[in-house]
N, C-alpha and C positions, 0 to 999 in steps of 0.2 A: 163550486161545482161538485157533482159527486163523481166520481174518480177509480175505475179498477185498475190493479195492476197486477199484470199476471209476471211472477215470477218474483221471485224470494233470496235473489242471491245479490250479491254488493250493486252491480244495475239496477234492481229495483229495488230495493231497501233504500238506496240513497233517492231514489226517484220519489219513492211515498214520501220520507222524509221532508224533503225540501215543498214538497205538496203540499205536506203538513204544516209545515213551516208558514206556507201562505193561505191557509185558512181554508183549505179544500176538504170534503168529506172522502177520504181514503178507504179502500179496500183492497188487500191486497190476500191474491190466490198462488197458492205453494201447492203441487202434491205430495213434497217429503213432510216430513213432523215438526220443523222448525225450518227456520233461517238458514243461509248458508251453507245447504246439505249437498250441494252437485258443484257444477262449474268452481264456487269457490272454496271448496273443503279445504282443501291443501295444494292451494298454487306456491310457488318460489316464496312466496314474502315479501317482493320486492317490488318500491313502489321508485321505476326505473323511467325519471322522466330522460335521463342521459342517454337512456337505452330503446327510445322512441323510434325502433327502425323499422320497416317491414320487413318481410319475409322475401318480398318478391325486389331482387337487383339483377345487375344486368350476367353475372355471374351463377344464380341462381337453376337456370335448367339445366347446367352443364351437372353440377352439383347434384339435383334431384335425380336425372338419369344415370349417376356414377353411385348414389346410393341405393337405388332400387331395391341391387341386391343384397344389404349389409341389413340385417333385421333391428340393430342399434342404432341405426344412422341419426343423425339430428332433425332430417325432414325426411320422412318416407313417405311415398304417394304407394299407395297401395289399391291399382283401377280395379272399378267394380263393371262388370256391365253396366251396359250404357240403357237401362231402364229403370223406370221410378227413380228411387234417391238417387243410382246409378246415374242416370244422365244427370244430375243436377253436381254428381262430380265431375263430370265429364267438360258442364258448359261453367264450372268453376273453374278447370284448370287451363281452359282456355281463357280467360278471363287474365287468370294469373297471369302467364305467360306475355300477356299483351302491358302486362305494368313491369315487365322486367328491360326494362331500358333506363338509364341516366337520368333522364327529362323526368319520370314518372316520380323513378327513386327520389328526386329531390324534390318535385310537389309533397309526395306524399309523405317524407320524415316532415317538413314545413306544417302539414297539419295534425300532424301524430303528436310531434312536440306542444308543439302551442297549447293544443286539449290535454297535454300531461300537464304542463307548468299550471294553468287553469284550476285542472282537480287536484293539484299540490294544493293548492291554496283554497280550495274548498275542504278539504279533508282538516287540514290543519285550522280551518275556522270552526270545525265541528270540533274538536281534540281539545283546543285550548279553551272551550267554553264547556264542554259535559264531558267528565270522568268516563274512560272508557279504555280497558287493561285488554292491551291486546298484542303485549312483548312490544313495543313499542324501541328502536332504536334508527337515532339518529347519525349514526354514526360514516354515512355515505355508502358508496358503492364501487367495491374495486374492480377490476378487470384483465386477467395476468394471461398471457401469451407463454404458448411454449414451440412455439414455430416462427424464427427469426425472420422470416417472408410474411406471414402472418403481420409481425408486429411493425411490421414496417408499412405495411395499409391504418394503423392506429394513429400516427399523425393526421390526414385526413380524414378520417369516422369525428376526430377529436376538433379539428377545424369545422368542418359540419356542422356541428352540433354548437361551435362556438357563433355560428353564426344564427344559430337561432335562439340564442341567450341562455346555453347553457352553459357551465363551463366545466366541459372534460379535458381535463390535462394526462399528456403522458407523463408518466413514470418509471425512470430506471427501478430495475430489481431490487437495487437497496432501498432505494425510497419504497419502495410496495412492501418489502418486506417490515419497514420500521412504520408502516400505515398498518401491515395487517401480520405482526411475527410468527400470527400461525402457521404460515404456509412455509414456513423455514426448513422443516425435511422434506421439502420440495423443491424447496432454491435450484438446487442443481438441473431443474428442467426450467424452470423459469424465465422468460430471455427479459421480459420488460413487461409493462402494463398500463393502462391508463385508470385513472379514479375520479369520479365527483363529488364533492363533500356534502352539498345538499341533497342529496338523493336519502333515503332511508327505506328503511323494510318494521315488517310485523307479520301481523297474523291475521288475513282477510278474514279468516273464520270467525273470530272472536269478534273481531270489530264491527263486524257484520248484525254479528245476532245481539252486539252489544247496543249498535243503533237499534235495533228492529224491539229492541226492548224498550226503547227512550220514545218510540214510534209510538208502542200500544201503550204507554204512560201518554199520550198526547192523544187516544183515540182514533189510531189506526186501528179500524180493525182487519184482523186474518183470520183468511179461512184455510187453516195448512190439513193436509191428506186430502185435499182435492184437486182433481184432476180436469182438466180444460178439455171439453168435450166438441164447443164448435163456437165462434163467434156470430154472431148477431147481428147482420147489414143489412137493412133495408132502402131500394132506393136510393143505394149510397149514401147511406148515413149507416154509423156504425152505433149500436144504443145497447146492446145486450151480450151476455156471456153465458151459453151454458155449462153447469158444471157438476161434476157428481163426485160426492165424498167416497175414497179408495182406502183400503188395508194397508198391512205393511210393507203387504208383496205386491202393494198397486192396482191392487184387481177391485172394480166396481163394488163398493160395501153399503150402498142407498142408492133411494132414487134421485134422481136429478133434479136439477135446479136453475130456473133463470134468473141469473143478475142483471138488472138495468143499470145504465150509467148515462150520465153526459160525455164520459170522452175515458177510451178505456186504452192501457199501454200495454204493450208486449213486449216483456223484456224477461222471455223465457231463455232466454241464449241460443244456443245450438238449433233448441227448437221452434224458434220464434220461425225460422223460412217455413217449414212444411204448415205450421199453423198460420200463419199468413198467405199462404197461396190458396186455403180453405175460399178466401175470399177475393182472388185475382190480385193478390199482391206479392209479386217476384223480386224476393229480394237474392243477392248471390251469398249466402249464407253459409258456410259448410264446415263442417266440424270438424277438428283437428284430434286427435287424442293425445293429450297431452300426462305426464307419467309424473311421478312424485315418491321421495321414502323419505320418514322422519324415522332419525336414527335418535338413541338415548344416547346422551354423551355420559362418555364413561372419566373425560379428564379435563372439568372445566374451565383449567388455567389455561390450557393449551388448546382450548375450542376458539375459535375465530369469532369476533364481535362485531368485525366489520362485514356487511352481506357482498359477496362475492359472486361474479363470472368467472368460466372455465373455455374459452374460449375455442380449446380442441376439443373438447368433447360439446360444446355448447350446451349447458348443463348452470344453475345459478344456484347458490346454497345461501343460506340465513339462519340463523341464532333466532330460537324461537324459545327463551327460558333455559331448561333444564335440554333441550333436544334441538336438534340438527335438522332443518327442513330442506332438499338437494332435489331440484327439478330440471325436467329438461327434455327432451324429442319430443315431437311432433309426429305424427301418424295419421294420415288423411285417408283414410279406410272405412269412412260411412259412420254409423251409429252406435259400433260394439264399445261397452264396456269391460267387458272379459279381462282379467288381470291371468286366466291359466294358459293361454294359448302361447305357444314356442315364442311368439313374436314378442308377448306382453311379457314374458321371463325373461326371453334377454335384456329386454328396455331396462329392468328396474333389477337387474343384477348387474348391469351398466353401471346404474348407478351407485350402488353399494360398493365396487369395484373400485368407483372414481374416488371415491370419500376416503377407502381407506388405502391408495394409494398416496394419494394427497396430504392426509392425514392419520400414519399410521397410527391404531390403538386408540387416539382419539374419541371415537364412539362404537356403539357395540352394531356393528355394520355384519353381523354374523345373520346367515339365511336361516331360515323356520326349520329348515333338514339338521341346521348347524346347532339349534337351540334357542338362534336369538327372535327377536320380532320386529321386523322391520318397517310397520306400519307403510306396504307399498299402497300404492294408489291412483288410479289416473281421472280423469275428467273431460270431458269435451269442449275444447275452446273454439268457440262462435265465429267462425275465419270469413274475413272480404278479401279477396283476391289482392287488393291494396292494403290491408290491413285497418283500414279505416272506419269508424263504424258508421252505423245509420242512427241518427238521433232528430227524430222530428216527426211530424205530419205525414201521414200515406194518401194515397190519391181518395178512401174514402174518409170522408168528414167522419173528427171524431176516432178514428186512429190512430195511435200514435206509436213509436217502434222506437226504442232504445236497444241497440242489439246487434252483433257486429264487434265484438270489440279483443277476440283472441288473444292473447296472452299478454295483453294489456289491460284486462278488464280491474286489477286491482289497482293500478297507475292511474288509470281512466272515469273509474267508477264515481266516485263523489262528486266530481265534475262532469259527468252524464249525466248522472240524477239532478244536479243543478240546472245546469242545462235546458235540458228537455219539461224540469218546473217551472222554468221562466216563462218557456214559450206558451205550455198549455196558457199558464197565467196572464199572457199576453206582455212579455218584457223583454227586452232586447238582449241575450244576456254580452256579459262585456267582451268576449273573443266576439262577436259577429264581426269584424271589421277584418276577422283572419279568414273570412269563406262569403266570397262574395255571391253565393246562390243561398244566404239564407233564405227561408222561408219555401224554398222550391219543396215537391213534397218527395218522400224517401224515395220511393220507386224510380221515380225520373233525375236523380242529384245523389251520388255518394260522396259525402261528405261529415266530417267530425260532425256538423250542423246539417241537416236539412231539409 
């Protein structure tokens, strides 16, 4: 079949690929200048199937309304009017709210996991068969508490997760510190932690563009700095895409253009809801703004190998080579990406704060006024109310929606894109026995599959 896929970042990369892979004619539409250039720039690193939790528990709005006012907080809901995008955060948070009970929480880690363990094992079948450098460690994923109430909910997070074949064990202080000894001029805050040793981390960026390169060796072609103009549905059947080649600054730079296809994907992230409702397709979509600084490490005997959670600030860092990658809050405030506004300074002086309290002198954590360059950063993660993404069929024939998958999408993503190749291709893939509405279509079913 011929095959578009709109969006360029580890969802659709991994999705052309495995197309690829099945003998499909690929194209795939980006409007930045390569691969990898939005959603997955610089997320955490961490490919955190132990850490498969949603957002939404039963403790969760008590949480959200007590952080309102803290412009650092770990989730900030920041209401828009309730028109255009505004009501679509409006009827997201009510959404959210309705998965924040016990019952949902534990459907929903049951399918987060399972599609993490899945794209473990898809990722690592791509890795151990084509070269592909992308800081690559294996070394697990720690998790250290500095609130003794706190670490005393980490037995059950850790039984949880053992029930769904993972296995997160806690960890006294000693044991964490001789798993990860950089955190040792920290000890003193430290109460306990829990670790998994299969888990690992890298660099979605590199890996990303490093498939998308193995893609256009196989005859994927791309068509990057253009911009998705309108989808193509007639009589419910989805068959075209229009699109026009953009600048640097995004602004129309030719005339447009229709793509034909047999069966076209959308897996733009954030942006996949508004581009999808073009055409009666409502999915609960809603962006997160999520915040990132890679710091230069200035003393790499004593920089951390192991990639780590911070569990009072909820904030994850990874060893990315020579540099320090430290992510974390959330900001549910519509589509800005603005890094100057009071909000987005505190976020990502938060984080510089965290690093070198944690780790003093460690890395050059110094701000742009101070001399140093902090490479901040944030990105839009693609949020479902349950965390859960949408991977399959829409109600019109011939579309299909990989999309949904918020700060999971580097945990998630190879086994998305497998996924969602199986079904275009007509193949059962091996999780369908963990979601018993496969095949249902995305609009009417959220689900890892549906």
């Amino acid at each position: 079949m011929k095959i578009i896929v709109l969006g360029a970042g580890i969802i659709g990369i991994s999705t052309a690929w495995h197309l690829r892979e099945r003998g499909h004619d690929v194209t795939v539409v980006e409007r930045q200048s390569e691969a990898s250039m939005e959603t997955t720039f610089a997320n955490a690193g961490q490919i955190s199937v132990s850490y498969c939790e949603p957002w939404a528990n039963a403790e969760a709005p008590l949480k959200v309304l007590k952080w309102m006012t803290k412009p650092d907080a770990p989730l900030l809901f920041r209401p828009q009017w309730p028109v255009g995008e505004g009501l679509q955060q409006w009827l997201w948070g009510l959404r959210f709210l309705a998965q924040c009970n016990d019952r949902a929480f534990e459907r929903n880690v049951s399918q987060l996991v399972a599609l993490g363990a899945y794209s473990h094992a898809a990722l690592k079948d791509i890795v151990n068969t084509h070269a592909i450098n992308y800081h690559r460690l294996q070394r697990g994923i720690a998790h250290y508490y500095t609130d003794a109430s706190a670490f005393e909910s980490a037995g059950a997070a850790a039984e949880l997760m053992r029930r769904h074949g993972v296995s997160r064990r806690v960890v006294s202080r000693e044991e964490l510190l001789k798993i990860e000894p950089a955190f040792q001029p920290f000890a003193h805050r430290i109460v306990g932690g829990t670790f998994t040793d299969s888990d690992e981390s890298g660099d979605a960026r590199l890996f990303t563009q490093g498939l998308a390169k193995l893609c256009a060796e196989r005859g994927v072609n791309f068509l990057y700095r253009h911009q998705v103009q309108k989808l193509g549905v007639v009589l419910g059947l989805a068959r075209s895409v229009r699109v026009a080649p953009v600048d640097e600054q995004g602004q129309a730079s030719g005339a447009a253009r229709e793509l034909t296809a047999d069966a076209i994907v959308v897996a733009a992230g954030s942006y996949s809801a508004p581009l999808l409702r073009q055409v009666g397709v409502n999915l609960p979509i809603y962006p997160g703004k999520g915040y990132s600084a890679t710091f230069k490490i200035l003393k790499p005997e004593a920089a951390p190998w192991v990639s780590a959670i911070d569990d009072e600030l909820k904030v994850a860092m990874s060893r990315l080579g020579n540099e320090l990658r430290v992510a974390g809050t959330i900001e549910v405030g519509g589509y800005d990406l603005s890094l100057d506004s009071p909000i987005a300074r505190a976020r990502c002086e938060m984080l510089a704060r965290r690093i070198e309290t944690v780790m003093p002198g460690v890395c050059d954590t110094r701000l742009e006024a101070e001399g140093g360059q902090p490479n901040f950063w944030c990105g839009l993660r693609p949020a479902t109310p349950t965390n859960i993404p949408f991977i399959g069929q829409t109600a019109v024939q011939g579309l299909w929606v990989n999309a949904g998958h918020g700060t999971l999408g580097w945990t998630h993503g190879a086994g998305s894109g497998k996924a969602l190749a199986e079904l275009i291709h007509g193949e059962l893939p091996s999780i369908a026995d963990r979601f018993g509405f496969l095949g249902q279509s995305a609009p009417r079913a959220q689900a890892a599959l549906a």
